[in-house]
Every structure is written in C-alpha cells, then in structure tokens.
N, C-alpha and C positions, 0 to 999 in steps of 0.2 A: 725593405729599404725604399722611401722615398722620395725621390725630387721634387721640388717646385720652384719650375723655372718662371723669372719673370724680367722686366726690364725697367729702366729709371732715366735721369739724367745728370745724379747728385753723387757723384765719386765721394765726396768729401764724407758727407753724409752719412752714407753707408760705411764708410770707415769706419765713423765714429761711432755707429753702433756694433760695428763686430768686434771691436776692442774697447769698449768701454761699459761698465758696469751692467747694461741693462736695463729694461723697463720695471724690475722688479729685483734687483739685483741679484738675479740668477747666474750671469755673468762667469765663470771662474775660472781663470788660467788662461786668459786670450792668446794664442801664439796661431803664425804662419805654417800649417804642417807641408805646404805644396805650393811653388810656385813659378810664374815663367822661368824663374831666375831667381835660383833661389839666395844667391851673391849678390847680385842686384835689388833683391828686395828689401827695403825695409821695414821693420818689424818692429812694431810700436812693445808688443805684450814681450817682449825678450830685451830689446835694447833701449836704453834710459836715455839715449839721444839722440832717438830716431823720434817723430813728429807723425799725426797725422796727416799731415798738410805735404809732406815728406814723400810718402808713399804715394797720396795720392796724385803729386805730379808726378814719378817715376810711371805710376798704373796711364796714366792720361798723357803720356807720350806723344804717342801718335793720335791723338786727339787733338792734342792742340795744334803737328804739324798740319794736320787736314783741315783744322779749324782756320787757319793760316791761309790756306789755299784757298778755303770758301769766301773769304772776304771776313772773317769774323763772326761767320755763323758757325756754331757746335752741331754735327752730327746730330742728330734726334733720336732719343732714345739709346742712348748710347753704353748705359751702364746695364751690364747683365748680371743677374745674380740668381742663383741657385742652392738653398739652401739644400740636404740632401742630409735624411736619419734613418735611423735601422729603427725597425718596428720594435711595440713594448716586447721588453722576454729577451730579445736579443744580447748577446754577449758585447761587451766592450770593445770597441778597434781599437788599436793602436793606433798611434801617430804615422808610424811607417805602413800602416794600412790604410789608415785615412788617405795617405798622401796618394797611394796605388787610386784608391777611389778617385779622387780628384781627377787624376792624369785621364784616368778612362773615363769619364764623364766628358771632358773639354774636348778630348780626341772623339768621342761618338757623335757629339752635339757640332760639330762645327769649327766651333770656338778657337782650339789649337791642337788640330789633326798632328799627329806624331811625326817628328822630321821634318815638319814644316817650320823652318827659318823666322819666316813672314809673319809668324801666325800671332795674333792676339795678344796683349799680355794680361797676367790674371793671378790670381793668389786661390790660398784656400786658407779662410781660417778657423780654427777649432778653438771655441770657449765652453763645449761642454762634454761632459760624455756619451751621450748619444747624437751626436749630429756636429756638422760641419758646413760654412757657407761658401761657397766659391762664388770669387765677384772677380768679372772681366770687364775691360773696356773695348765695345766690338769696331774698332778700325784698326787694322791690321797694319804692319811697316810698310807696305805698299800703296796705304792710302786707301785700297776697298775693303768693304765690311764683308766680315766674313758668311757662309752659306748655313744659315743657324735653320732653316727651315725645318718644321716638325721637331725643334730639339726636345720639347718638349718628350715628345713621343719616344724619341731617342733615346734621352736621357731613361724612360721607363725599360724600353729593352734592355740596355747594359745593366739596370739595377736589377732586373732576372737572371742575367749573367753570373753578376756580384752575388749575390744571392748563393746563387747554386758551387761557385767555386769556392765563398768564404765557408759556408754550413751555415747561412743565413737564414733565417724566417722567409718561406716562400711570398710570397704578397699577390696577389690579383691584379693582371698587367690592366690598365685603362683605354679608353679609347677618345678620351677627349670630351665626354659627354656628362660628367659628374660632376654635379654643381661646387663650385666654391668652397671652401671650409674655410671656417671661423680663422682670425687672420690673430696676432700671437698680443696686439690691443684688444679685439673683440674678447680674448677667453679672460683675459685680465680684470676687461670690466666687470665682466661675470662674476668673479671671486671677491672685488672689491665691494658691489649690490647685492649680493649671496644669493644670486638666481642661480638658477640649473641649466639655464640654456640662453644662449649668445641669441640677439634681436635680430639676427640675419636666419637662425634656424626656427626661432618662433613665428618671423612675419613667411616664412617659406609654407611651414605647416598651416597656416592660419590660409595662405595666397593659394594653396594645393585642394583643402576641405571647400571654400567657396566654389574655387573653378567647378569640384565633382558637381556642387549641388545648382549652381546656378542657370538659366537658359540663356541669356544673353551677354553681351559686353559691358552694358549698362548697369546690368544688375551683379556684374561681377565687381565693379568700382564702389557702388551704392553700399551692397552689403560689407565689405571691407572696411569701407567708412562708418558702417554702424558696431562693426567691432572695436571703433578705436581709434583704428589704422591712420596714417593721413596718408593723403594719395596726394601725388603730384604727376599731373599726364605732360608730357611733352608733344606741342601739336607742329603739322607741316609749317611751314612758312606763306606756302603758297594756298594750298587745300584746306587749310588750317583744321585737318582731320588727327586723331590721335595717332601720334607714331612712335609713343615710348611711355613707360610711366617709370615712376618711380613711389614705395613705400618707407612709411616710420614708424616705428613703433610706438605704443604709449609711452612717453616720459622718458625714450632716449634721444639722448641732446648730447652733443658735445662741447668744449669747455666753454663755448660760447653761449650757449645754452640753446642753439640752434640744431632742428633736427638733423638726426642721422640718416641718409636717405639709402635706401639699397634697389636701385634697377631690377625689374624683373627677372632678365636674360642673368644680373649678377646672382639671385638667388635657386635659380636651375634653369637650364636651354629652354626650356618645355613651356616657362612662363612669362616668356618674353612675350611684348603684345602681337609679334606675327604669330609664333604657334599658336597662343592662346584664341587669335583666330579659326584658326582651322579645326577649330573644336566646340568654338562659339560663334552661331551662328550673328547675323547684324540683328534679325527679327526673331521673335519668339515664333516658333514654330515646334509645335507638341502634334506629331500622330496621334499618340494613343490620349483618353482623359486624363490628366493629370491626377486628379479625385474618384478612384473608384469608388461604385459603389459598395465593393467587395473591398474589403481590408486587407483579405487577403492577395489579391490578385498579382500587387506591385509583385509582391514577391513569388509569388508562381511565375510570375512572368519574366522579373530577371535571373531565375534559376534556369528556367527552357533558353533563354538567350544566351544565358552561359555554355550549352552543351555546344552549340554553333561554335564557339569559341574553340575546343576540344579540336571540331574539325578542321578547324582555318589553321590551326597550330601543327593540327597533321599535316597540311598543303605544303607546295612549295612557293604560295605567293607570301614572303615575306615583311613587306611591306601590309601587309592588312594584316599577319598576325604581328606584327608591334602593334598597329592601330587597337585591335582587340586586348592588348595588353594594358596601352594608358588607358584605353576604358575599364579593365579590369580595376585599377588602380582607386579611381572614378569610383568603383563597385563597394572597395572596401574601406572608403572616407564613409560611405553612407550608411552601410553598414554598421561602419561601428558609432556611427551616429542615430540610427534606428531603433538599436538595441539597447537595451538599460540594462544594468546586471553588475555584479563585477567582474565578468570579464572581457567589461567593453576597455578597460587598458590596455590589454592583450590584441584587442583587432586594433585600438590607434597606431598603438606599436607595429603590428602589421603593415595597417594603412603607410605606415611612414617608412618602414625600413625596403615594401614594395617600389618607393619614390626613384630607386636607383635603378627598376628593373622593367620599368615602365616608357624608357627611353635608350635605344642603343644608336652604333654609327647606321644602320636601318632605318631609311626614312619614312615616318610611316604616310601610311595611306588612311587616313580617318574617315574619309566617309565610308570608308569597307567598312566600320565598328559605330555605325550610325544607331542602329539597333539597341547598341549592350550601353551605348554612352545615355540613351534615351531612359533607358531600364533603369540605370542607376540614378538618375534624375528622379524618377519617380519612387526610390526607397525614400531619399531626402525631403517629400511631400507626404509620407504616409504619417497618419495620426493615431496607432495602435500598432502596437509588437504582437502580433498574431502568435503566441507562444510557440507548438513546434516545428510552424514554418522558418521563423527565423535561426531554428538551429541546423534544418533543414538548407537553409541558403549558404549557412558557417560552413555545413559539411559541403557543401557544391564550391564555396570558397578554399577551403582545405588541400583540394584534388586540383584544381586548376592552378594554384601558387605551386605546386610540385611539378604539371605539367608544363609551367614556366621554367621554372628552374632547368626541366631537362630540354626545352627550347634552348634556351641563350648556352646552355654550356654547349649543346649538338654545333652550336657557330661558333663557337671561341669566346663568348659576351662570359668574360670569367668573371668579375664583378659585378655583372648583372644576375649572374647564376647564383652568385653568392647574396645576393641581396633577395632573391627571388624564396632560396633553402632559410634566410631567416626569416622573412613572414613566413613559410607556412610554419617554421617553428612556433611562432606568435599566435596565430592559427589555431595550430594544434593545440597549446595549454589554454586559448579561448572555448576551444570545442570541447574539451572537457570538460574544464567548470561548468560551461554551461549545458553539454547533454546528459550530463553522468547521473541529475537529480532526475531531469526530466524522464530517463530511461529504464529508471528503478520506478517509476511511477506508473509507469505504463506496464510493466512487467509486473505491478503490482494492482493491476486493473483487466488481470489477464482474463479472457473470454471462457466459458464453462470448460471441460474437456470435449466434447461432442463435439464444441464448434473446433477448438484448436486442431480433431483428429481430420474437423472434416479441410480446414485448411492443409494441412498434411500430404491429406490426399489430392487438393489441387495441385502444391508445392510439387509432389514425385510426378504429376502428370505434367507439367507445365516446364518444371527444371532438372529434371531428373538427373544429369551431370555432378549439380549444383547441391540434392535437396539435404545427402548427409551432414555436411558442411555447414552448410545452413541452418538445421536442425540442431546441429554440437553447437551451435552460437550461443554464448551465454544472453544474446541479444533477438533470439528466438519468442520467449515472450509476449518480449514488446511487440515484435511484429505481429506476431495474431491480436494482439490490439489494435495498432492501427490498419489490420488488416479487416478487423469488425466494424472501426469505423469509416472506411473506405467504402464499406459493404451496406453501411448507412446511409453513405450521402449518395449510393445511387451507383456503387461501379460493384463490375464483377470478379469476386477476388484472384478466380482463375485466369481472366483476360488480364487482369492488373498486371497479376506474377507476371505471366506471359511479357508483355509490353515491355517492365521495368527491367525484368532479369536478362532482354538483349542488349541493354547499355555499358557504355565502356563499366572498366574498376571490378566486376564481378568475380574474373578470374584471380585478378592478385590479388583480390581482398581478403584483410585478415580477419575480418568480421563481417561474412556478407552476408548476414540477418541486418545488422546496423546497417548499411548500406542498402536493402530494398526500404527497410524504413525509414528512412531523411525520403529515398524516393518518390515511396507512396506518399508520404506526408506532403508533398508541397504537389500532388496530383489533384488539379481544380474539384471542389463539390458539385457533383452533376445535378443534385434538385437546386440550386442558389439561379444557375439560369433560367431554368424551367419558371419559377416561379417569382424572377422581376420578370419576365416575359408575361405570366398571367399578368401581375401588379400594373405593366406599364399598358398594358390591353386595355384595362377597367380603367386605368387614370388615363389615358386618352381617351375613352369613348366618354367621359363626364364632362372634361373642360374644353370650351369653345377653343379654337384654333387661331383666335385671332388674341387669344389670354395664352394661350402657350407661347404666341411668338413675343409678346410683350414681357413675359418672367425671363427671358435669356438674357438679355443686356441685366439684369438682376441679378442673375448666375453667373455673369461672367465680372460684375461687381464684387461679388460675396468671393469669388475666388481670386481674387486681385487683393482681397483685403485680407483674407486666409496666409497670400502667399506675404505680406508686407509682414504680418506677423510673427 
C-alpha cells in the first residue's frame, strides 16, 4: 500500500478531478467513501444536486474564516492530498475498508487525530479499484494548522500497519530518500508517443551514466548537452555562481511547445548540484594516468579498489561505506559502458536498479571513496575490453552488490536492500552470458596432464582445507589454464594460490575453482613492468631532455582531444 502525500492551494480544482472523468477517462464510479462528516458532506459522484463548488466551500470552511482574519490573504499551501493504493496482485478493498484506511491515515498524519473536535476537515474519495484520494483542507476550527510534520513518513508506517492486519502485500517502508516517480501526466505522455520510459527516468539515467564518467562540474554540463539534453543552470544573484540547474529532454515540450524542465534534486537527492559537488571536484584532478599504458591496468585496478570496499562495509564507519556505495554505483555505469556483448543490458539494468541503493537517510562521507570513484573514472576512458579481465571485474561486481544488499538490510535500508538483491540479480544473468563461453574455452585449452598434476600438488600444499572442493569444481579446468598463464607472465603458481585463496568468498563459495580464476585473472602481468622499464630506459637515454619537456604539453593535448571524443 502506498501513499503519496503532497500539498496545493486549489480546492476547486482538485475536486474536479476526483470526481470527474479523468485524464484518460479511467475515472469510474466517483463517490465519497470517508469523510469528516459524512452528513455534511457533499457528494457530487452520488447526489445529482450536490456541485462541485458545493463541497468545496463546505471543505474550505475554516479556510476562508482564517482567511478573514489575515486580511484576505489564503493560508499557503493549504490543500493536502494524499492519494493512497494497494500494490499490483492485491485483492480489492471495499468501500467500508477503504473508509477504515482513510480514518487511520488522517489520524497518523496529523490531519484529524481521533476525537479531536477541532481537527481538519477532509473527505476520501474513491473512483477506482485499486486506490483512493484523500484531500483535506489543513486549518483546523480553531484557526491553527494542524502538526502534519513527517506525514509523509507517517503516512508509510500505518500503511505497514494496514498491510499486516488487512493480509496485504508487504511493501518496503521508505526513508525519504527515493527519487520521484513519474507523475499519472508523465506515464500518459508515454503511451500517447509509444515510448517505454517517462523523460524524467530517461534524463535521470542519462544525469547518473555522465556524473559516473565525468571529472569535473564543467564537463558534467558540457557532456549532457552533447547528448541532446538542454541544460538550464540557475545562478546566485549575488556570486552569480551556479546554484541549481535544471534539464530537458529531446523533443519534450509541453502544449506550448515549450520545454519540460526537471531540476536535478527532482530527478534523485544525489543529483542535485550540491551533492553532485561533493563528488565532483571544481578542477580536474586525476592521481593516477588516465591512459594507461597497460589496457589492462584500469581494471586491475578497480577490482584491488573494490576489495577496500568489502572492508569499509565490514567497519562501523558508515558514513564512508555509503560513500563507497555511490561509488560502487559510479562502478557499474562504466562498466556496463566498457563492456560490448549482450550482456551489457543486464549490467545497465544493474547499473540503474543499484540507483536506489546507492543513497540511504546515511549521509555519506565521499572523500572516504575517493579512490573507487577515481577507479571508475578510469574504466569510462579505457579503449579495449581486455576479454577475461572484464569478466573478472563482473565477478568482483557480483559479490559486492550482495554485500550491499546485506549492509542496508543489517540497518533497516529495506528498499535499498531491495534494490541492492536486484542488481546483483542483473549481475548474475550478466555474468553468465558473458563467463559461461569464456570458461568452456579455457577448459578447453586446458594445460598437458603433467602440468595440471603438478598444479594439484601446489593446490594441496597451498589450500589444503579448500583443495577437494576445488578439484570437484567443474571450473577446475579452467583454472590450470589460467593458472599456466599466470605462470607465463612471470608469477608463481604456488605463491598465486597461496595469496588469492586467503580472500574473502572462498569458504561459501559454490564454485571456488571459478572464484580463484576471475582472481588470478585480473592478477597484473609481472614481465609488462619489467620491460616498459627496460623500453623507457633506452627511450630516455636517446632523446635530449630539453625534447622530452617540449612533447608533454603535446600529450597533454592529444589527451584533451582523446577525452572530447
């Protein structure tokens, strides 16, 4: 069950839409099922000579005697409404239950606590089967407005209440922090231009995938506008610095044919332009090279940044594991923008259903996740899918979206917990499609027997707890493959085992051959240093020094134009 409480200042108004046909004429059967008074109400959808204009001076009562008292000024904000529906699958209320609903929503929220005389007056009315609106007018008979504070929040506890006494669909209590949903014009437009998704969740996903990839404020405006977008910033009066923005979509206009515009903060907390601060520096500042040499490195490297994460989630400072979370978030925009395949639908999906779990009432601390937001920056600059590293990073993504999940549920974040168990769903049929070919291939490039026996024998010296286990793995195989090529580029298979098999996941793993293998795979090739070390030896001992310092303003061109690209 529902709520979404909000406020207005048009009694009339609102009338006229809960008893009149509708925006689509979904409308059916408008009647009053609850109200202050239920003799004193009138009731347009039942009585043929009752008005809207009728009720609504009955409802604005004590509106206008206050208004009276101010001089002629109307209360602000005066009109509350509250629509309130049972989740899909739910069985049908009755009228005389809808009405139960009504009364305990008005008495939790404020509105008209039970036995209170004084209190508010207000209606509920019901024109469909699954849902019902309640609209009050908040100045009570005594002339003060009533203590509606948190009703919001309110309103969500008794409908866990309701829930649990009707046999209702349980639902995920909120905390305040879940961005907007499509408003009942937005899904309309939708159906009438046969899109699949409302311009307030396209320009969201679209506002989400930049932030991941971008360094700065600048370039988070710039790129949005080469999407399409239009941007409109709203600046100080004084500072005349940016203190709001607002976006548009392609080609939605309304019937004026003027854009639609949706504020950041309207599109989720997190991308309003103060958070979006705290996550985007003013100047470009990159630690590490943005361009490695190594293709691979990006991602070795936001895989070792992700184990950090594992720890900070064990700690008790919470505040830095949220931080490491919206970085995680950060993690799997880029991802699944790195990766080609078909199952980059499966990580956007991810990417997008993590957006809820990425943000709780936790305020985070982001320079604690300075590192992993860095990390992710750099997948969105790499120019090659290093084949089984990048499945290697799915599986390091896989395990951290589960240890999300049991973060926010261990605090009560029941919505975030929930949002957190569907990406790694997303995840998981990602990591399928895409390790299932890769891991038959490798098991099909499997090393002589000699070597496999002599791996064996590291395996029982190294993991001996672990090695039968490991050995039963149908993903056994593989592993002495990439355990030959580990043993290529320069490490030792027995110190490998050793090192990888003391990391978290080994004991509950249900396949922990697959799990040393994503390990060892994204484990750096130790001849690639060795020998840009020789290479940069010999190319500085050839070019004058005074020609080295002249190519870097060159390099730092070419990669100004790399990144505009």
């Amino acid at each position: 069950m529902v709520p979404d409480v909000s406020t207005g200042s048009d009694s009339r108004g609102l009338i006229a839409y809960l008893f009149g046909p509708g925006r689509r004429d979904e409308h059916t059967n408008p009647h009053i099922v609850a109200a202050w008074d239920m003799a004193g109400a009138p009731d347009p959808g039942r009585d043929p000579a009752a008005t809207y204009s009728q009720l609504a001076r009955r409802l604005d009562h004590h509106v206008d005697l206050r208004t009276r008292e101010l001089g002629g000024k109307k209360p602000p904000q005066h009109v509350w409404h509250c629509p309130v529906r049972t989740a899909p699958g739910d069985r049908y209320l009755t009228d005389a239950e809808w009405a139960e609903v009504a009364r305990r929503i008005v008495h939790a929220t404020g509105i008209a606590p039970d036995g209170d005389e004084r209190a508010c007056r207000w209606i509920a009315v019901r024109h469909a089967d699954d849902h019902i609106h309640i609209m009050a007018t908040t100045v009570r008979a005594d002339g003060r407005r009533p203590r509606t504070h948190q009703d919001g929040r309110r309103a969500q506890a008794e409908c866990r209440r309701i829930e649990t006494e009707f046999g209702l669909r349980r639902l995920k209590s909120g905390d305040l922090t879940a961005p907007r949903t499509p408003t009942g014009a937005e899904r309309a437009k939708v159906e009438r231009q046969g899109q699949t998704v409302t311009a307030r969740h396209w320009l969201r996903e679209r506002a989400y995938a930049v932030a991941a990839a971008v360094h700065t404020e600048a370039d988070y405006f710039t790129v949005l506008q080469s999407l399409g977008i239009t941007v409109k910033t709203r600046l100080g009066p004084e500072s005349g610095d940016v203190i709001g923005y607002s976006l548009a979509a392609p080609g939605d206009t309304n019937s004026a044919g003027e854009p639609v515009w949706y504020g950041g903060s309207k599109l989720a907390p997190d991308l309003s332009i103060n958070r979006l601060r705290e996550r985007l520096p003013d100047q470009e500042v990159v630690d590490r090279p943005r361009f490695a040499a190594d293709p691979a490195e990006p991602w070795q490297h936001t895989i070792a940044v992700m184990q950090t994460t594992h720890t900070v989630l064990d700690s008790d400072d919470d505040a830095a594991a949220q931080a490491h979370l919206a970085a995680f978030g950060d993690v799997l925009y880029n991802v699944a923008t790195a990766t080609p395949g078909p199952h980059r639908t499966e990580l956007r999906a991810a990417a997008s259903a993590f957006n809820r779990a990425r943000r709780s009432a936790t305020r985070a601390d982001h320079q604690a996740a300075t590192a992993l937001r860095q990390a992710a920056k750099e997948l969105a600059y790499t120019s090659n899918e290093p084949g089984g590293l990048a499945i290697a990073l799915l599986f390091a993504t896989l395990h951290l979206a589960r240890a999300a999940a049991k973060w926010h549920e261990q605090r009560g974040h029941q919505q975030q917990a929930a949002a957190a168990d569907e990406a790694f769903r997303h995840l998981q049929a990602g990591y399928q499609q895409a390790a299932t070919p890769v891991l038959a291939d490798l098991t099909r490039r499997a090393p002589r027997a000699e070597t496999a026996r002599r791996f064996e024998r590291d395996l029982r010296a190294t993991l001996p707890d672990h090695a039968d286990r490991i050995m039963a793995d149908p993903s056994w195989p593989a592993l002495t493959t990439t355990l030959a090529r580990a043993e290529a580029e320069g490490h030792n298979a027995g110190r490998l085992l050793a090192e990888v098999g003391t990391e978290r996941e080994l004991d509950s793993a249900e396949h922990p051959a697959e799990v040393l293998n994503w390990r060892i795979t994204a484990q750096p090739n130790r001849r690639i240093p060795a020998a840009r070390s020789r290479s940069t030896f010999k190319q500085a001992s050839l070019v004058p020094s005074a020609q080295v310092t002249s190519a870097a303003p060159v390099a730092r061109r070419a990669e100004d134009r790399s990144r505009r690209r």
